[in-house]
C-alpha positions in Angstrom: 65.4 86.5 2.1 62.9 88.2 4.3 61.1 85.0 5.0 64.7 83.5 5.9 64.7 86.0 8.7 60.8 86.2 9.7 61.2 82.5 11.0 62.5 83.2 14.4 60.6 85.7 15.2 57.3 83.8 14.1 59.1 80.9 16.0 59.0 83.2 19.0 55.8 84.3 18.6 54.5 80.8 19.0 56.6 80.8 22.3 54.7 83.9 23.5 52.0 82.3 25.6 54.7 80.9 27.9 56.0 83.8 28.8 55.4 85.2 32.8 53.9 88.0 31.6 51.6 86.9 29.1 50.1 84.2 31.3 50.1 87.2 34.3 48.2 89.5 31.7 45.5 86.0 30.9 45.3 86.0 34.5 43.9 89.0 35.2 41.5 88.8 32.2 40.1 85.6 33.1 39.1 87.0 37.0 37.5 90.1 35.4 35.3 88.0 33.4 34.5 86.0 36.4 33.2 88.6 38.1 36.5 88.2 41.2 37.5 91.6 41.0 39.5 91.5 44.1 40.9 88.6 42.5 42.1 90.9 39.5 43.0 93.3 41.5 45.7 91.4 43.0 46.8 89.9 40.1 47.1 93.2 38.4 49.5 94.1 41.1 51.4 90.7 40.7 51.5 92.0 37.0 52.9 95.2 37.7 55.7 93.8 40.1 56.4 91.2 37.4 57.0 94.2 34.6 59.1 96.0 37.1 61.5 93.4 38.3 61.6 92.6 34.4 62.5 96.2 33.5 65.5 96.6 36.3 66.3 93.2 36.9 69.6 93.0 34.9 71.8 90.6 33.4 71.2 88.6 36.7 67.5 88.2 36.2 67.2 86.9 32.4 69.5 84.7 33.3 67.8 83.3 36.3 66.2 79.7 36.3 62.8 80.9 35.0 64.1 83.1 32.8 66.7 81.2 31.5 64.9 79.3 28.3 62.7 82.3 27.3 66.3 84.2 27.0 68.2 81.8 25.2 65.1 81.6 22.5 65.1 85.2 22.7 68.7 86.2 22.0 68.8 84.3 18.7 65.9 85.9 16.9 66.6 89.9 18.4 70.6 89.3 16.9 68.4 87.5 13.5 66.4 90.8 14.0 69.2 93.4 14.1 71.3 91.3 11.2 68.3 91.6 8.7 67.7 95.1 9.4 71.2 95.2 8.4 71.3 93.1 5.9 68.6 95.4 3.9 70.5 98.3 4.9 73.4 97.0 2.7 71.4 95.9 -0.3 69.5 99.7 0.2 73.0 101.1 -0.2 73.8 99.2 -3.1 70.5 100.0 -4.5 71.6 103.9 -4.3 74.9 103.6 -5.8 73.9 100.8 -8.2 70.6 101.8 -9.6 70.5 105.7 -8.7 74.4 107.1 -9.1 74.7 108.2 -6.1 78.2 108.4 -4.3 79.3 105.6 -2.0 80.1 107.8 0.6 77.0 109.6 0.9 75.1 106.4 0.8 77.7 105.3 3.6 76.5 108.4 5.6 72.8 107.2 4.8 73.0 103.7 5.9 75.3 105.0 9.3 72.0 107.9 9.7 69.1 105.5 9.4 70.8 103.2 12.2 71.2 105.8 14.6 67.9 106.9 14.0 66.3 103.5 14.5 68.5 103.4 17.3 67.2 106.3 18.9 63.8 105.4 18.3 64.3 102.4 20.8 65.8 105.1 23.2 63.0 107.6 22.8 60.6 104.7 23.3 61.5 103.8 26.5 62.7 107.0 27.6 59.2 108.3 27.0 57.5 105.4 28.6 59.1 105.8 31.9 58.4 109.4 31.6 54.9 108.5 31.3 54.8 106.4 34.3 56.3 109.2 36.3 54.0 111.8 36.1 51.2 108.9 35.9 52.1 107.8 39.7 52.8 111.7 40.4 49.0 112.3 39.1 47.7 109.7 41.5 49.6 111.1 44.5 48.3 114.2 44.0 44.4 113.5 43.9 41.9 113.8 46.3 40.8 110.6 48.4 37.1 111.8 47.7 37.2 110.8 44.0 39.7 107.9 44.0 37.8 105.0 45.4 38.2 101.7 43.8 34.8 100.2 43.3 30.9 100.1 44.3 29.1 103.4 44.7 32.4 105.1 46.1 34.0 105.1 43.0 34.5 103.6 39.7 36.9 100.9 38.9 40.7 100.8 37.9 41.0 104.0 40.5 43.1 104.2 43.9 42.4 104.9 47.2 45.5 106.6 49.4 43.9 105.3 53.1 45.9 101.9 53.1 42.7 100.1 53.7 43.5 97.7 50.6 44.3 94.4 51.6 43.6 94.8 55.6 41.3 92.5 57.5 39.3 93.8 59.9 37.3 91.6 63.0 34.0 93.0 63.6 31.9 91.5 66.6 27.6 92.2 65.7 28.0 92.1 62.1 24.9 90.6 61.5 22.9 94.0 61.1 23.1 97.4 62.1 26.6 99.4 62.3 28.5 95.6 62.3 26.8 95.3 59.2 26.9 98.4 57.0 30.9 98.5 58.4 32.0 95.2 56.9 30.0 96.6 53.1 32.4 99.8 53.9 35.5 98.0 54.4 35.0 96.3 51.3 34.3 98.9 49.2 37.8 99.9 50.4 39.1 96.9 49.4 39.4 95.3 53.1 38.1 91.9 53.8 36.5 90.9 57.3 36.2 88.7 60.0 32.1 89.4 61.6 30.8 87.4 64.6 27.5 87.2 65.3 25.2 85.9 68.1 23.3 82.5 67.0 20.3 84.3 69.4 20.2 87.3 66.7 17.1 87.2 64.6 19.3 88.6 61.7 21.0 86.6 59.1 23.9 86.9 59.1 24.4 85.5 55.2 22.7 88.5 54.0 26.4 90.1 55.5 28.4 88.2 53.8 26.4 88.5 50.3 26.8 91.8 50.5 30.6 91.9 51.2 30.7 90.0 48.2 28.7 91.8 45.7 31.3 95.4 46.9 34.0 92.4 45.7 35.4 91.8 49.1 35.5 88.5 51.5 33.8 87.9 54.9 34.1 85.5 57.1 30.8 84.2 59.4 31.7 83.3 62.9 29.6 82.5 65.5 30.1 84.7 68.8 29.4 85.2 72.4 31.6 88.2 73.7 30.5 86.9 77.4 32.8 84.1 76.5 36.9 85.0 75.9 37.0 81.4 74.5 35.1 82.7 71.4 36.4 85.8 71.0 39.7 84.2 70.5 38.0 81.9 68.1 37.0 85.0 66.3 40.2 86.8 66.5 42.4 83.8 65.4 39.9 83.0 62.0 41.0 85.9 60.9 44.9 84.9 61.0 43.7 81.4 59.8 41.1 82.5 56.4 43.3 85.6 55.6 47.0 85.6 57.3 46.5 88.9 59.3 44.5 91.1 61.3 44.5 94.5 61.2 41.5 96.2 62.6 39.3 95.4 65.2 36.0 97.0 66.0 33.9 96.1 68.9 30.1 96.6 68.1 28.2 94.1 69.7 25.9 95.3 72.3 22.4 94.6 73.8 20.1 97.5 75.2 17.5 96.6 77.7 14.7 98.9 79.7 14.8 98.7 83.0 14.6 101.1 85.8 16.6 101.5 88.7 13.8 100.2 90.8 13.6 97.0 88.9 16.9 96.3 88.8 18.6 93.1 89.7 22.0 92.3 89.6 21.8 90.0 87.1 20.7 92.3 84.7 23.2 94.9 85.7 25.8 92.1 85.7 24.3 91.1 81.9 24.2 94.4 80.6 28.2 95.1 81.7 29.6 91.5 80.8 28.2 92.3 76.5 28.1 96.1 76.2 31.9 96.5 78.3 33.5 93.5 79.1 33.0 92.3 75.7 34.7 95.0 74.4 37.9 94.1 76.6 37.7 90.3 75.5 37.4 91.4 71.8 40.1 93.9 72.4 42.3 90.9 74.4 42.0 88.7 71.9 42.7 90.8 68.6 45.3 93.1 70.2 47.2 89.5 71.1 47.3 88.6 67.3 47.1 92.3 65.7 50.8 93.7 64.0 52.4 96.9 64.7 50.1 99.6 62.9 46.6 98.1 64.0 43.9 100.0 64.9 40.7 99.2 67.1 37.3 101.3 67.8 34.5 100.4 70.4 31.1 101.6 69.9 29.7 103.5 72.4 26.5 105.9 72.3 25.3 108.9 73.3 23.5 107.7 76.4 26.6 107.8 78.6 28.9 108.7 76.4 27.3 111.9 76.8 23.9 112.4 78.1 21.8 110.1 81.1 19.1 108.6 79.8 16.4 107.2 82.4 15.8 103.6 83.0 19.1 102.7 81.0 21.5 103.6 84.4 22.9 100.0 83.2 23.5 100.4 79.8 24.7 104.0 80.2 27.3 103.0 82.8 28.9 100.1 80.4 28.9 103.0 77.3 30.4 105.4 79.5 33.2 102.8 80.9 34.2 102.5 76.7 35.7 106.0 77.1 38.1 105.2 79.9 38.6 102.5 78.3 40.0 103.2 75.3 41.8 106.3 76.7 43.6 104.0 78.6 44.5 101.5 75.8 45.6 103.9 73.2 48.2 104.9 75.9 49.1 101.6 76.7 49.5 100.2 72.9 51.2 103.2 71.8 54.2 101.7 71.6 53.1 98.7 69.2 51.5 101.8 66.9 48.6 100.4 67.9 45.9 103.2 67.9 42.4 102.8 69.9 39.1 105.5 69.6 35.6 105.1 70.1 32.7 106.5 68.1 29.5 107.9 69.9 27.1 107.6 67.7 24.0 109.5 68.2 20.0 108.8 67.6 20.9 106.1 64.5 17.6 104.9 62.9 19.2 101.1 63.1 17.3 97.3 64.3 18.0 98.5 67.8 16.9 101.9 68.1 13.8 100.7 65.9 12.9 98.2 69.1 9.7 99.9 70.8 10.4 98.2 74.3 13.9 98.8 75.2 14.4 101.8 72.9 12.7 104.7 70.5 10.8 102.8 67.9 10.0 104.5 64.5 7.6 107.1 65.9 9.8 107.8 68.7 13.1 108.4 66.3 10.7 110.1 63.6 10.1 112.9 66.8 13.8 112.9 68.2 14.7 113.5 64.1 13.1 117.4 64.7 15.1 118.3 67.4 18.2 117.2 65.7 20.0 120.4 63.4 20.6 118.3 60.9 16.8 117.3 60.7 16.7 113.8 60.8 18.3 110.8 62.7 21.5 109.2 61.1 22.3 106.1 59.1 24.1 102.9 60.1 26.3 103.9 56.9 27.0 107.2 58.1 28.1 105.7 61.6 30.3 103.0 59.7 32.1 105.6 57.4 33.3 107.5 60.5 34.8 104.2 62.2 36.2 103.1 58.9 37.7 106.5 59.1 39.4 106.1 62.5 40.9 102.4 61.4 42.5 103.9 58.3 46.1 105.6 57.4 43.5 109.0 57.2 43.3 108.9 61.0 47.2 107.9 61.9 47.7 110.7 64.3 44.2 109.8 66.1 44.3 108.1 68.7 42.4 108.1 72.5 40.1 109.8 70.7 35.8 109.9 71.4 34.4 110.9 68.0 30.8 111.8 68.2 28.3 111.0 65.1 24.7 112.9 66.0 23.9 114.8 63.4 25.0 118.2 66.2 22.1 116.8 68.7 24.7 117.4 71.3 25.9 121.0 70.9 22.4 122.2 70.0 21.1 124.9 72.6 18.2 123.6 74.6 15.3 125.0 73.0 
Protein backbone atom coordinates (compact mmCIF):
# COMPACT_ATOMS: atom_id res chain seq x y z
CA UNK A 1 0.00 0.00 0.00
CA UNK A 2 2.54 2.63 0.83
CA UNK A 3 4.49 2.07 -2.23
CA UNK A 4 1.03 2.33 -4.21
CA UNK A 5 1.09 5.91 -2.89
CA UNK A 6 5.00 6.84 -2.92
CA UNK A 7 4.74 6.62 -6.80
CA UNK A 8 3.64 10.02 -7.59
CA UNK A 9 5.39 11.76 -5.45
CA UNK A 10 8.76 9.90 -6.66
CA UNK A 11 7.20 10.56 -10.13
CA UNK A 12 7.28 14.26 -9.09
CA UNK A 13 10.47 14.17 -7.80
CA UNK A 14 11.92 13.20 -11.13
CA UNK A 15 9.97 16.32 -12.50
CA UNK A 16 11.78 18.56 -9.91
CA UNK A 17 14.63 19.78 -12.10
CA UNK A 18 12.05 21.46 -14.43
CA UNK A 19 10.66 23.43 -12.08
CA UNK A 20 11.42 27.68 -12.32
CA UNK A 21 12.69 27.60 -9.16
CA UNK A 22 14.96 24.83 -9.16
CA UNK A 23 16.66 25.78 -12.44
CA UNK A 24 16.67 29.66 -10.79
CA UNK A 25 18.39 28.10 -7.59
CA UNK A 26 21.17 25.98 -10.27
CA UNK A 27 21.53 29.31 -11.64
CA UNK A 28 22.80 31.07 -9.12
CA UNK A 29 25.09 28.16 -8.00
CA UNK A 30 26.70 27.76 -11.22
CA UNK A 31 27.76 31.88 -11.36
CA UNK A 32 29.14 31.55 -7.82
CA UNK A 33 31.37 28.81 -8.86
CA UNK A 34 32.37 30.82 -11.82
CA UNK A 35 33.60 33.33 -9.94
CA UNK A 36 30.52 36.10 -11.72
CA UNK A 37 29.33 37.25 -8.58
CA UNK A 38 27.50 40.15 -9.94
CA UNK A 39 26.16 37.54 -12.09
CA UNK A 40 24.72 35.72 -8.90
CA UNK A 41 23.81 38.48 -7.44
CA UNK A 42 21.20 39.27 -9.94
CA UNK A 43 20.10 36.01 -10.26
CA UNK A 44 19.60 35.72 -6.65
CA UNK A 45 17.26 38.63 -6.91
CA UNK A 46 15.48 36.94 -9.99
CA UNK A 47 15.16 34.06 -7.39
CA UNK A 48 13.68 35.92 -4.78
CA UNK A 49 11.04 37.70 -7.18
CA UNK A 50 10.31 34.26 -8.60
CA UNK A 51 9.53 32.77 -4.80
CA UNK A 52 7.45 35.82 -4.22
CA UNK A 53 5.14 36.06 -7.17
CA UNK A 54 4.96 32.14 -6.41
CA UNK A 55 3.89 32.67 -2.77
CA UNK A 56 1.01 35.44 -3.66
CA UNK A 57 0.31 34.76 -7.10
CA UNK A 58 -3.01 32.89 -6.65
CA UNK A 59 -5.23 30.63 -8.50
CA UNK A 60 -4.34 32.92 -11.55
CA UNK A 61 -0.67 32.23 -11.46
CA UNK A 62 -0.44 28.25 -11.23
CA UNK A 63 -2.65 28.25 -13.77
CA UNK A 64 -0.77 30.47 -16.14
CA UNK A 65 0.97 29.07 -19.32
CA UNK A 66 4.30 28.27 -17.51
CA UNK A 67 2.79 27.04 -14.77
CA UNK A 68 0.18 25.21 -16.19
CA UNK A 69 1.98 21.51 -16.60
CA UNK A 70 3.99 21.62 -13.28
CA UNK A 71 0.34 22.21 -11.60
CA UNK A 72 -1.54 19.65 -13.26
CA UNK A 73 1.44 16.97 -12.26
CA UNK A 74 1.24 18.58 -9.05
CA UNK A 75 -2.35 18.38 -8.00
CA UNK A 76 -2.55 14.63 -8.55
CA UNK A 77 0.20 13.51 -6.22
CA UNK A 78 -0.58 16.40 -3.16
CA UNK A 79 -4.59 14.94 -3.33
CA UNK A 80 -2.47 11.02 -3.62
CA UNK A 81 -0.61 12.66 -0.64
CA UNK A 82 -3.47 13.87 1.64
CA UNK A 83 -5.61 10.42 0.62
CA UNK A 84 -2.74 8.14 2.03
CA UNK A 85 -2.34 10.13 5.01
CA UNK A 86 -5.86 9.32 5.36
CA UNK A 87 -5.93 6.15 4.34
CA UNK A 88 -3.40 5.18 7.33
CA UNK A 89 -5.37 7.23 9.59
CA UNK A 90 -8.30 4.75 9.06
CA UNK A 91 -6.40 1.53 9.29
CA UNK A 92 -4.67 3.41 12.65
CA UNK A 93 -8.28 3.65 13.95
CA UNK A 94 -9.10 0.29 13.27
CA UNK A 95 -5.86 -0.82 14.67
CA UNK A 96 -7.16 0.92 18.20
CA UNK A 97 -10.45 -0.53 18.32
CA UNK A 98 -9.51 -3.80 16.60
CA UNK A 99 -6.28 -4.82 18.30
CA UNK A 100 -6.29 -2.54 21.58
CA UNK A 101 -10.25 -2.28 22.81
CA UNK A 102 -10.52 1.01 22.66
CA UNK A 103 -13.88 2.79 21.94
CA UNK A 104 -14.83 3.85 18.48
CA UNK A 105 -15.54 7.09 19.45
CA UNK A 106 -12.49 8.06 21.18
CA UNK A 107 -10.47 6.66 18.38
CA UNK A 108 -12.92 8.86 16.12
CA UNK A 109 -11.82 11.88 18.30
CA UNK A 110 -8.08 10.59 17.74
CA UNK A 111 -8.07 10.30 13.98
CA UNK A 112 -10.32 13.93 13.77
CA UNK A 113 -7.11 15.34 16.48
CA UNK A 114 -4.07 14.14 14.53
CA UNK A 115 -5.59 15.84 11.27
CA UNK A 116 -6.02 19.05 12.79
CA UNK A 117 -2.75 18.83 14.22
CA UNK A 118 -1.08 17.98 10.98
CA UNK A 119 -3.05 20.57 9.64
CA UNK A 120 -1.86 23.14 11.79
CA UNK A 121 1.57 22.12 11.40
CA UNK A 122 1.33 23.34 7.64
CA UNK A 123 -0.22 26.67 9.13
CA UNK A 124 2.47 27.16 11.69
CA UNK A 125 4.97 26.47 9.04
CA UNK A 126 4.26 29.08 6.88
CA UNK A 127 2.94 31.38 9.39
CA UNK A 128 6.39 31.22 11.04
CA UNK A 129 8.33 31.54 7.82
CA UNK A 130 6.77 34.77 6.85
CA UNK A 131 7.30 35.88 10.26
CA UNK A 132 10.89 35.15 9.82
CA UNK A 133 11.20 37.10 6.74
CA UNK A 134 9.60 40.05 8.42
CA UNK A 135 11.80 40.78 11.04
CA UNK A 136 14.77 39.48 8.58
CA UNK A 137 14.04 42.53 6.08
CA UNK A 138 13.16 44.73 9.42
CA UNK A 139 16.95 43.72 10.67
CA UNK A 140 18.45 44.86 7.45
CA UNK A 141 16.58 48.24 7.40
CA UNK A 142 17.77 48.95 10.61
CA UNK A 143 21.65 48.47 10.17
CA UNK A 144 24.21 50.71 9.72
CA UNK A 145 25.56 51.47 5.98
CA UNK A 146 29.17 51.11 7.57
CA UNK A 147 28.95 47.38 8.07
CA UNK A 148 26.55 46.31 5.18
CA UNK A 149 28.69 46.47 2.10
CA UNK A 150 28.33 43.72 -0.36
CA UNK A 151 31.82 42.59 -1.32
CA UNK A 152 35.74 43.39 -1.58
CA UNK A 153 37.41 44.98 1.37
CA UNK A 154 34.14 47.03 2.27
CA UNK A 155 32.37 44.19 3.33
CA UNK A 156 31.74 40.58 3.15
CA UNK A 157 29.45 38.84 0.82
CA UNK A 158 25.67 38.01 0.91
CA UNK A 159 25.27 41.61 2.85
CA UNK A 160 23.36 44.91 1.71
CA UNK A 161 24.13 48.20 1.09
CA UNK A 162 21.13 50.93 1.62
CA UNK A 163 22.94 53.78 -0.82
CA UNK A 164 21.07 52.59 -4.10
CA UNK A 165 24.30 52.32 -5.84
CA UNK A 166 23.50 48.60 -6.90
CA UNK A 167 22.89 48.32 -10.40
CA UNK A 168 23.72 52.08 -11.53
CA UNK A 169 26.18 52.90 -14.18
CA UNK A 170 28.24 55.61 -13.83
CA UNK A 171 30.48 57.63 -16.90
CA UNK A 172 33.71 58.58 -15.61
CA UNK A 173 36.05 60.70 -18.09
CA UNK A 174 40.20 60.04 -16.83
CA UNK A 175 39.70 56.73 -15.61
CA UNK A 176 42.82 55.52 -16.59
CA UNK A 177 44.71 56.37 -13.19
CA UNK A 178 44.39 58.63 -10.48
CA UNK A 179 40.83 59.63 -8.87
CA UNK A 180 39.02 58.23 -12.46
CA UNK A 181 40.68 55.23 -11.51
CA UNK A 182 40.35 54.42 -7.76
CA UNK A 183 36.36 55.84 -8.51
CA UNK A 184 35.33 53.19 -10.99
CA UNK A 185 37.13 50.16 -8.16
CA UNK A 186 34.67 52.24 -5.60
CA UNK A 187 31.63 52.07 -7.65
CA UNK A 188 32.09 48.53 -8.02
CA UNK A 189 32.62 47.57 -4.82
CA UNK A 190 29.06 49.07 -4.49
CA UNK A 191 27.83 47.10 -6.99
CA UNK A 192 27.77 49.89 -9.81
CA UNK A 193 29.29 49.24 -13.17
CA UNK A 194 31.11 52.07 -15.34
CA UNK A 195 31.58 53.66 -18.42
CA UNK A 196 35.66 55.34 -18.11
CA UNK A 197 37.20 57.28 -21.00
CA UNK A 198 40.58 57.82 -21.34
CA UNK A 199 42.96 59.88 -23.46
CA UNK A 200 44.98 57.48 -26.07
CA UNK A 201 48.00 60.33 -25.20
CA UNK A 202 47.88 58.96 -21.42
CA UNK A 203 50.90 56.86 -20.51
CA UNK A 204 48.48 54.84 -18.26
CA UNK A 205 46.83 51.68 -19.14
CA UNK A 206 43.84 51.84 -19.07
CA UNK A 207 43.30 47.74 -18.89
CA UNK A 208 44.76 47.76 -15.53
CA UNK A 209 41.06 49.82 -14.85
CA UNK A 210 39.09 47.56 -16.10
CA UNK A 211 40.90 44.42 -14.34
CA UNK A 212 40.45 45.87 -11.41
CA UNK A 213 36.62 46.61 -11.82
CA UNK A 214 36.54 43.12 -12.44
CA UNK A 215 38.32 41.46 -9.70
CA UNK A 216 35.60 43.96 -6.96
CA UNK A 217 32.95 41.77 -9.44
CA UNK A 218 31.75 44.76 -11.34
CA UNK A 219 31.94 45.72 -15.34
CA UNK A 220 33.73 48.66 -17.04
CA UNK A 221 33.62 49.68 -20.17
CA UNK A 222 37.12 51.28 -22.06
CA UNK A 223 36.43 54.18 -24.18
CA UNK A 224 38.66 56.27 -25.87
CA UNK A 225 38.17 60.13 -25.15
CA UNK A 226 38.98 63.59 -25.95
CA UNK A 227 36.76 66.01 -23.78
CA UNK A 228 38.08 68.98 -26.35
CA UNK A 229 35.85 67.10 -28.72
CA UNK A 230 31.66 66.91 -27.92
CA UNK A 231 31.63 64.27 -30.69
CA UNK A 232 33.44 61.91 -28.18
CA UNK A 233 31.91 62.75 -25.31
CA UNK A 234 28.68 61.78 -26.75
CA UNK A 235 30.36 58.57 -27.85
CA UNK A 236 31.17 58.09 -24.23
CA UNK A 237 27.93 59.06 -22.87
CA UNK A 238 25.77 56.90 -25.31
CA UNK A 239 28.18 53.46 -24.67
CA UNK A 240 26.94 53.58 -21.57
CA UNK A 241 23.12 53.37 -22.80
CA UNK A 242 24.35 50.86 -25.50
CA UNK A 243 26.75 48.09 -22.98
CA UNK A 244 24.43 48.59 -20.01
CA UNK A 245 20.81 50.25 -20.84
CA UNK A 246 21.25 53.38 -18.46
CA UNK A 247 23.18 56.02 -17.11
CA UNK A 248 23.11 57.14 -13.95
CA UNK A 249 26.09 59.01 -12.76
CA UNK A 250 28.45 61.14 -14.33
CA UNK A 251 31.70 62.42 -13.01
CA UNK A 252 33.97 64.70 -14.83
CA UNK A 253 37.69 64.05 -13.88
CA UNK A 254 39.78 64.46 -16.67
CA UNK A 255 42.11 67.29 -16.42
CA UNK A 256 45.68 68.40 -17.44
CA UNK A 257 47.91 70.66 -15.20
CA UNK A 258 50.70 72.62 -16.84
CA UNK A 259 53.46 75.26 -15.34
CA UNK A 260 53.52 78.19 -16.76
CA UNK A 261 53.68 81.72 -15.54
CA UNK A 262 51.81 84.57 -16.41
CA UNK A 263 54.75 85.98 -18.28
CA UNK A 264 55.01 83.07 -20.47
CA UNK A 265 51.75 82.76 -21.31
CA UNK A 266 50.21 82.36 -24.66
CA UNK A 267 46.85 82.11 -25.55
CA UNK A 268 47.02 78.87 -26.68
CA UNK A 269 47.98 77.53 -23.66
CA UNK A 270 45.42 79.45 -21.71
CA UNK A 271 42.87 78.45 -24.45
CA UNK A 272 44.25 74.51 -23.86
CA UNK A 273 44.14 74.60 -20.35
CA UNK A 274 40.25 76.02 -20.29
CA UNK A 275 38.95 73.84 -23.33
CA UNK A 276 40.09 70.11 -20.94
CA UNK A 277 40.03 71.27 -17.26
CA UNK A 278 36.33 73.44 -17.86
CA UNK A 279 34.91 73.10 -21.04
CA UNK A 280 35.30 69.51 -20.89
CA UNK A 281 33.45 69.32 -17.95
CA UNK A 282 30.38 71.14 -19.78
CA UNK A 283 30.62 68.68 -22.89
CA UNK A 284 30.77 65.58 -20.45
CA UNK A 285 28.00 67.25 -18.55
CA UNK A 286 26.04 67.95 -22.14
CA UNK A 287 26.27 64.79 -23.20
CA UNK A 288 25.31 62.55 -20.09
CA UNK A 289 22.76 64.98 -18.64
CA UNK A 290 20.99 64.46 -22.46
CA UNK A 291 20.80 60.61 -21.85
CA UNK A 292 20.77 60.51 -17.85
CA UNK A 293 16.96 59.62 -16.06
CA UNK A 294 15.26 61.52 -13.45
CA UNK A 295 17.32 60.89 -10.17
CA UNK A 296 21.00 61.22 -11.79
CA UNK A 297 23.60 62.75 -10.23
CA UNK A 298 26.98 64.34 -11.61
CA UNK A 299 30.27 65.78 -9.75
CA UNK A 300 33.20 67.69 -11.47
CA UNK A 301 36.53 67.63 -9.97
CA UNK A 302 37.94 70.65 -9.05
CA UNK A 303 41.04 71.35 -6.67
CA UNK A 304 42.14 73.48 -4.18
CA UNK A 305 44.19 75.75 -6.38
CA UNK A 306 41.18 77.96 -7.27
CA UNK A 307 38.74 76.25 -5.79
CA UNK A 308 40.23 77.89 -2.88
CA UNK A 309 43.65 79.19 -2.78
CA UNK A 310 45.96 81.01 -5.86
CA UNK A 311 48.65 79.20 -6.61
CA UNK A 312 51.49 80.94 -8.78
CA UNK A 313 52.33 80.09 -12.26
CA UNK A 314 48.98 78.02 -12.57
CA UNK A 315 46.66 81.57 -13.09
CA UNK A 316 45.31 79.07 -16.07
CA UNK A 317 44.61 76.15 -14.40
CA UNK A 318 43.30 77.90 -11.27
CA UNK A 319 40.84 79.99 -13.37
CA UNK A 320 39.27 76.70 -15.17
CA UNK A 321 39.01 74.93 -11.31
CA UNK A 322 37.53 77.97 -10.03
CA UNK A 323 34.90 78.31 -13.15
CA UNK A 324 33.72 74.31 -11.86
CA UNK A 325 32.11 76.05 -8.83
CA UNK A 326 29.85 78.45 -10.85
CA UNK A 327 29.38 75.89 -12.75
CA UNK A 328 27.85 73.40 -11.04
CA UNK A 329 25.96 75.96 -8.80
CA UNK A 330 24.34 76.84 -11.74
CA UNK A 331 23.42 73.37 -13.03
CA UNK A 332 22.12 71.95 -9.86
CA UNK A 333 19.63 74.84 -10.08
CA UNK A 334 18.90 74.32 -13.55
CA UNK A 335 18.40 70.29 -13.37
CA UNK A 336 16.45 70.46 -10.35
CA UNK A 337 13.51 69.74 -11.79
CA UNK A 338 14.64 66.41 -13.63
CA UNK A 339 16.03 65.42 -9.81
CA UNK A 340 19.06 65.70 -11.24
CA UNK A 341 21.63 66.76 -8.57
CA UNK A 342 25.24 68.37 -9.46
CA UNK A 343 28.33 68.99 -6.66
CA UNK A 344 31.86 69.24 -7.04
CA UNK A 345 34.64 67.89 -4.84
CA UNK A 346 37.84 69.94 -4.08
CA UNK A 347 40.23 67.84 -3.34
CA UNK A 348 43.26 68.91 -1.68
CA UNK A 349 47.22 67.97 -1.79
CA UNK A 350 46.28 64.16 -3.20
CA UNK A 351 49.60 62.09 -3.52
CA UNK A 352 48.11 60.85 -7.20
CA UNK A 353 50.28 60.49 -11.04
CA UNK A 354 49.65 64.20 -11.29
CA UNK A 355 50.67 65.69 -8.23
CA UNK A 356 53.64 63.15 -8.34
CA UNK A 357 54.80 65.21 -11.81
CA UNK A 358 57.98 67.28 -10.69
CA UNK A 359 57.55 69.92 -13.64
CA UNK A 360 54.07 71.11 -13.61
CA UNK A 361 53.28 70.08 -9.99
CA UNK A 362 54.84 68.99 -6.32
CA UNK A 363 56.65 65.79 -7.02
CA UNK A 364 57.24 63.21 -4.07
CA UNK A 365 59.57 65.50 -2.13
CA UNK A 366 57.52 68.39 -2.68
CA UNK A 367 54.09 66.44 -1.32
CA UNK A 368 56.25 64.53 1.36
CA UNK A 369 56.92 68.61 2.74
CA UNK A 370 53.26 69.96 2.01
CA UNK A 371 52.15 66.46 4.09
CA UNK A 372 53.65 68.43 7.54
CA UNK A 373 51.68 71.34 7.26
CA UNK A 374 48.58 69.35 6.71
CA UNK A 375 46.61 68.48 10.44
CA UNK A 376 45.96 65.41 9.45
CA UNK A 377 49.79 64.81 8.77
CA UNK A 378 50.07 63.51 5.57
CA UNK A 379 48.66 64.23 1.99
CA UNK A 380 45.45 62.23 0.93
CA UNK A 381 44.71 59.13 -1.19
CA UNK A 382 43.08 58.92 -4.61
CA UNK A 383 40.71 56.39 -2.67
CA UNK A 384 39.87 58.81 -0.06
CA UNK A 385 39.03 61.46 -2.89
CA UNK A 386 36.88 58.66 -4.75
CA UNK A 387 34.80 57.64 -1.54
CA UNK A 388 33.74 61.29 -1.04
CA UNK A 389 32.43 61.59 -4.86
CA UNK A 390 30.97 58.19 -4.73
CA UNK A 391 29.28 59.67 -1.68
CA UNK A 392 27.75 62.68 -3.48
CA UNK A 393 26.40 60.37 -6.52
CA UNK A 394 24.56 58.09 -4.02
CA UNK A 395 20.92 58.01 -2.33
CA UNK A 396 23.27 58.99 1.05
CA UNK A 397 23.65 62.52 -0.53
CA UNK A 398 19.91 63.01 -1.97
CA UNK A 399 19.40 66.35 -0.34
CA UNK A 400 22.99 67.52 -1.67
CA UNK A 401 23.01 69.36 -4.21
CA UNK A 402 25.06 72.77 -5.57
CA UNK A 403 27.24 71.76 -3.16
CA UNK A 404 31.59 72.33 -3.18
CA UNK A 405 32.78 69.53 -0.88
CA UNK A 406 36.30 70.00 0.12
CA UNK A 407 38.72 66.68 0.69
CA UNK A 408 42.34 68.14 2.31
CA UNK A 409 42.87 66.50 5.12
CA UNK A 410 41.75 70.45 7.13
CA UNK A 411 44.87 72.09 5.01
CA UNK A 412 42.31 74.76 4.43
CA UNK A 413 40.96 75.86 7.82
CA UNK A 414 44.36 75.40 9.52
CA UNK A 415 45.70 78.77 11.09
CA UNK A 416 48.68 80.10 9.29
CA UNK A 417 51.53 79.09 11.29
Amino acid sequence: MALVFSIPIILLALKLPEFPTFLAVKEVKLRQELGDHAGARAAEQDLTELVDDKASGGLRAVLAPGLRRHTISLSPAWLTNRMGIQVFSVLGTTVLVGAKDVLFESALIVLVLSNIAGFAGYLFHGWRRRRHQHFDALHQDHQPVRGTFHRGQEGGSGMNRDDELEGKVAVISGGASGIGQALAVAYARAGAHSVVGYYPGDPHDVGETVAAVEAEGGRCEAVELDVRSYERTERLAQTALDAFGRLDIAVAAAGILRRQSLSEMTDSAWDDMLSVDLSGVVRVFRSCAARMDAGGAMVAVSSIAGGVYGWQDHSHYAAAKAGLLGLCRSLAVELADRRIRVNVVIPGLIESPQSLDEVNSLGPEGLREAGKIIPGGRVGTVDEAARVIRFLTSADAAYVTGQSIVVDGGLTVRWPS
